[in-house]
N, C-alpha and C positions, 0 to 999 in steps of 0.2 A: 484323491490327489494328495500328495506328499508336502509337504513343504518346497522340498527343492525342484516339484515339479510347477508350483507357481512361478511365473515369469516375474523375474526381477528386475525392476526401476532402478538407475541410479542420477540422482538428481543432483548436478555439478554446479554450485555458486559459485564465488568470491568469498562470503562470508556469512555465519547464520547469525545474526545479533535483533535487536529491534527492529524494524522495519515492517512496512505494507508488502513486500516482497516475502518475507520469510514468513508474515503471519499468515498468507495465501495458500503458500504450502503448506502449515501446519492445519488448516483449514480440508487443503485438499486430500493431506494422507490421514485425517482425522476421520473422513466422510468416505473413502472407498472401501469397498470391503474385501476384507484381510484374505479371502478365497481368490479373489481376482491377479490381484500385483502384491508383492513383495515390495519394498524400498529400502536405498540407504540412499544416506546424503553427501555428498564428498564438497567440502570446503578448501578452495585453494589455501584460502589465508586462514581462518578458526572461525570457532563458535562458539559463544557462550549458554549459559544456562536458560537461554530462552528455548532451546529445543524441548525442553522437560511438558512444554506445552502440548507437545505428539504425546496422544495418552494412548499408544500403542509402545507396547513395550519390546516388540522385533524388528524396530528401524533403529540402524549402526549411524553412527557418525563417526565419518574422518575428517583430517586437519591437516594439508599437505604442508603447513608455513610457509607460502609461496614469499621467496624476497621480493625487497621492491628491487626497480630497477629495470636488466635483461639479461636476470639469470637465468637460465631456460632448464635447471637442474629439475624444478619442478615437473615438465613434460614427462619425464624418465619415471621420476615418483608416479605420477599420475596413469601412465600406461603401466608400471607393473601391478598397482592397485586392481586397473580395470583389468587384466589380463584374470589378478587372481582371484575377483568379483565375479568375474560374465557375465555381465549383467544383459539383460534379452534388449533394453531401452537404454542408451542414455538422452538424459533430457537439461540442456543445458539451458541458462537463464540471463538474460544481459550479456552487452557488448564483454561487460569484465571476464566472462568464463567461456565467449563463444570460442576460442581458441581449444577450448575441451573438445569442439567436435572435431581437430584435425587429428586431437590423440587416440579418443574412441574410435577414429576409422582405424588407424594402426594398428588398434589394440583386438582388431575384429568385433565392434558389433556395428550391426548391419542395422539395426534400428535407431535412427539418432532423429532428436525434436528438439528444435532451439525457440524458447521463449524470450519476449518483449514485456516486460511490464513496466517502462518507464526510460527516461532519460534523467541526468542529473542537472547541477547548473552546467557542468563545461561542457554541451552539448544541448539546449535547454528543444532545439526543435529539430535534432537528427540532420543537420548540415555538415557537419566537419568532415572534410575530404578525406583524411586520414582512418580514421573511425569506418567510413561509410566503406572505405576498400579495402578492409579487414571483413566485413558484411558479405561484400562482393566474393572474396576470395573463398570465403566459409559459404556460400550458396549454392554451387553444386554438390557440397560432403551433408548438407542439413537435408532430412528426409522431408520435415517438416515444420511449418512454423504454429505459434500459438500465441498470437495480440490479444491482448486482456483488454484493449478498447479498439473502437472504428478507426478513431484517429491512426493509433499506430499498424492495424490493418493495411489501411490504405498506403503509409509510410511506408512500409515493407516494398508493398506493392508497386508504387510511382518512384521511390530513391532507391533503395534496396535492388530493386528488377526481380522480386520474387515472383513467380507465376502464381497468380489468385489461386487456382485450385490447390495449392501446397501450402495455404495460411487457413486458420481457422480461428476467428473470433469466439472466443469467452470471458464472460467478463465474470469478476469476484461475485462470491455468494457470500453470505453475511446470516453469521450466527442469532437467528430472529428469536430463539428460546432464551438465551442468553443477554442480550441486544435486547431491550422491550424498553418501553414508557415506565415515567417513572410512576411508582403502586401508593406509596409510603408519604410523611413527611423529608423535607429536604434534608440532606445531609452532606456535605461537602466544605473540604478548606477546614481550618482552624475554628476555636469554637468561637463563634460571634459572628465568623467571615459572612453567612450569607442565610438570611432569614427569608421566610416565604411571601415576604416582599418585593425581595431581591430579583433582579433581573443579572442572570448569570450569562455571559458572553466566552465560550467556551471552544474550546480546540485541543487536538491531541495529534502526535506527529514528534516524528526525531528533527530538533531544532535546529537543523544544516538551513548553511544558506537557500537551497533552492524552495525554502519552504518560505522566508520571508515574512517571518514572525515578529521581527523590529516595526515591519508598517502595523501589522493588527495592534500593536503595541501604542505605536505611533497615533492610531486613529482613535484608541480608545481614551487616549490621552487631551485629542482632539476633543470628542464626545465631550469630556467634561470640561472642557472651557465653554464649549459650546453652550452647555447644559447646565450648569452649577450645581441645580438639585440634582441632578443625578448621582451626585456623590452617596447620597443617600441609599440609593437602591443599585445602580449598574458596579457590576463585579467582573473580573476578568479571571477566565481560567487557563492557565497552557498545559496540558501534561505532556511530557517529556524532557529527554536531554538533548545535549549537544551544543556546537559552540556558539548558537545565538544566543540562550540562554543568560550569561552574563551580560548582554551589551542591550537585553529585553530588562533586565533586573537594574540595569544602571539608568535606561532611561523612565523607571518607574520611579526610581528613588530622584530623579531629577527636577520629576513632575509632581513631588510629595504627593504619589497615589498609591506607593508602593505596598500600605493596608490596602489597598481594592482589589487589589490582584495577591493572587495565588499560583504560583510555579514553582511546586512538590520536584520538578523533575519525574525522572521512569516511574511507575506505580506497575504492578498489578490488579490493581481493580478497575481498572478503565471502566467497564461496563456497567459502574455503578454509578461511579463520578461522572459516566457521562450523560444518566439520564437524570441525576441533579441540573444539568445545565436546561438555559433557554433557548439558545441560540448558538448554532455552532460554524464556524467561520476557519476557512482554510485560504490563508492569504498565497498560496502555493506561484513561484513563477513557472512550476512543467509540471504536471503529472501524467502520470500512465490512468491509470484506476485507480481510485484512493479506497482503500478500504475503513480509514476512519471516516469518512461523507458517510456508506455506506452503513458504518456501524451507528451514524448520529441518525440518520436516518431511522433507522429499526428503534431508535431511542424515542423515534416521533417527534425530532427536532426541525422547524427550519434550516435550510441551509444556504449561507451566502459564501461562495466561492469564487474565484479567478477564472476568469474565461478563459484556460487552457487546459491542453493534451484530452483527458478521457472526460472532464468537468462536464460539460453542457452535455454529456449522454447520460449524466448522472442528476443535476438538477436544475428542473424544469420551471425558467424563469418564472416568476410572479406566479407558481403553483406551489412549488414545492420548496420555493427561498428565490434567491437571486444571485443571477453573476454580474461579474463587475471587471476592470479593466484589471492591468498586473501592476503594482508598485502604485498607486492614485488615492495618496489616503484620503482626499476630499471626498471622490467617490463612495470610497467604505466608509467614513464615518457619518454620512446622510443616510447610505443603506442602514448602519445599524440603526439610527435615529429613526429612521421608518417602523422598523422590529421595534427598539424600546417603547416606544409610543401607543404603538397599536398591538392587545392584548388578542381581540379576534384575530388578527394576521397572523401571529407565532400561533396561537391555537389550529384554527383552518391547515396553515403551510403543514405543519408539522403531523394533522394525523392524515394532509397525503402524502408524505415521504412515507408516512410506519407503510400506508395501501401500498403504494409504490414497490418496497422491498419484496412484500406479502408475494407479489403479482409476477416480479420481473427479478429479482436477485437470492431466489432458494441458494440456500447451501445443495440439497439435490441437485437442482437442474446443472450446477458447476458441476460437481463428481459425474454427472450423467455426462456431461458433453465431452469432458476429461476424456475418462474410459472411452467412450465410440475415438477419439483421436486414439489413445494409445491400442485397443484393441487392432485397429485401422492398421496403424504404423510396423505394428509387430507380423500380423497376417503378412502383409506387404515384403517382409524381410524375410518372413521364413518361404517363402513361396520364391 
């Protein structure tokens, strides 16, 4: 088979930057093989250098610069691209790009998949009347859906009015060769920041609001009045950017704790910095599937996260860490006080999260389930 005789994927965002969204797909077209599907990726708005992370070197990216507003010039761009692509799939991603499946009909292809992997703050549980009949409108032109958790399965399913049998649950796989326990001595932060005494409280995630990094912030600040000695040993980690970041750094320097904490901003080394931590805490108000749980997980960490979107299918109270309410720093900083305290609990939790991954979140079994949807989807068109 030729090249141009592989069927071709083109996969429509918003935007390729940071994100659990974007690092999924580089995930997914990292793990398929290169005989099966072709891909490129079309970005309404751009992309930055995080795509370098696709270590296949024959997926294209485009960048339509979609304006803000209701310029509609983008549609035009966007259908003469698909026309002069042909692509066999398009697979569009969020509410932001589901507008791509009215142009891929126009543009002829007959295979179209619209994905869900989350909601932000301005819509944090899929109600907004506006949003949802844009949904409604785009569900007879959508061949097929793809929820990365139950939660938004069912959403689809009860608000949306998709018919069950045209949704298919998968959820994120997680790079477990990459992703492991930490081997070595500790190494993380500045030199001094964090000795193998230390008890590191750690997170990674783009610092927008809907992640509600000022409470983890808030609580850890908590912790040490609580605590006194704990200044001693409890550390705080955030990696990433975005705009909580400043009002996280201002309420450090507020609290004169701003030595105990460390926010580097964006890093590439996550996977290293993250199995330096002890404890890894996503004070999230909505998630889809998080793929950094996931990745602390494979790190062999506990995890205490927010009781929302895809969280409780991800970690299994008082086994594998703890959930907690949304915005309640009392709540979180007792949970953490449970973890700094007790050395067997973070031990225990944490190598059943690593079992956990092992058992139920291969990076295979994602590509495997992938593939039978798109294999599915394509049969169906061409027939």
């Amino acid at each position: 088979m030729t090249k141009h005789e592989i069927p071709l994927i083109a996969h429509i965002v918003h935007h390729f930057r940071v994100g659990g969204m974007e690092n999924g797909m580089i995930n997914l077209i990292n793990h398929m093989p290169k005989e099966r599907f072709r891909h490129v990726v079309i970005c309404l708005d751009d992309y930055t250098d995080f795509r370098a992370r696709i270590r296949r070197d024959d997926v294209d990216f485009y960048a339509l610069a979609k304006p803000a507003g209701r310029d509609i010039s983008w549609y035009f761009r966007l259908w003469r691209l698909l026309r002069a692509l042909a692509p066999d799939i398009v697979h569009t991603r969020n509410l932001s790009a589901i507008e791509g499946q009215f142009v891929a009909m126009a543009a002829g292809v007959r295979a179209r998949i619209h994905g869900e992997h989350g909601r932000d703050v301005f819509d944090l549980h899929g109600k907004n009347r506006k949003y949802n009949l844009l949904r409604k409108m785009a569900r007879p032109v959508v061949g097929h859906y793809i929820a990365v958790s139950r939660d938004l399965e069912q959403w689809l399913i009860d608000t949306v009015g998709v018919p069950p049998q045209r949704v298919s649950q998968i959820y994120n796989g997680v790079d477990s060769t990459r992703f492991h326990p930490r081997e070595g001595a500790r190494n993380i932060g500045p030199a001094g920041f964090a000795d193998e005494t230390a008890f590191v409280i750690g997170s990674v995630g783009r610092m927008a609001e809907v992640k509600d990094y000022p409470n983890l912030v808030r609580a850890f600040i908590r912790l040490l009045e609580i605590e006194p000695s704990a200044r001693q040993r409890a550390r705080l980690v955030i990696i990433g950017e975005g705009v909580s970041r400043d009002t996280c750094l201002n309420l450090l320097r507020e609290a004169g704790a701003e030595q105990l904490a460390w926010l580097p901003g964006e890093r590439s080394d996550v996977a290293e910095l993250m199995r330096n931590m002890d404890l890894f805490v996503l004070p999230s108000l909505g998630e889809g599937i998080s793929n950094t749980i996931l990745e602390a997980m494979a790190c062999g960490l506990p995890i205490v996260a927010t009781q929302v979107g895809g969280n409780p299918e991800l970690v299994e109270d008082a086994r594998t860490g703890a959930l907690v309410p949304v915005s309640d720093t009392e709540v979180l900083v007792q949970t953490l006080l449970k973890f700094f305290g007790n050395e067997n609990m973070v031990e225990s939790q944490g190598q059943a999260s690593r079992a956990r991954i092992e058992t139920q979140f291969s990076m295979q079994a994602m590509a495997r389930d992938y593939l039978s949807v798109y294999d599915s989807v394509f049969r169906s068109a061409q027939r």
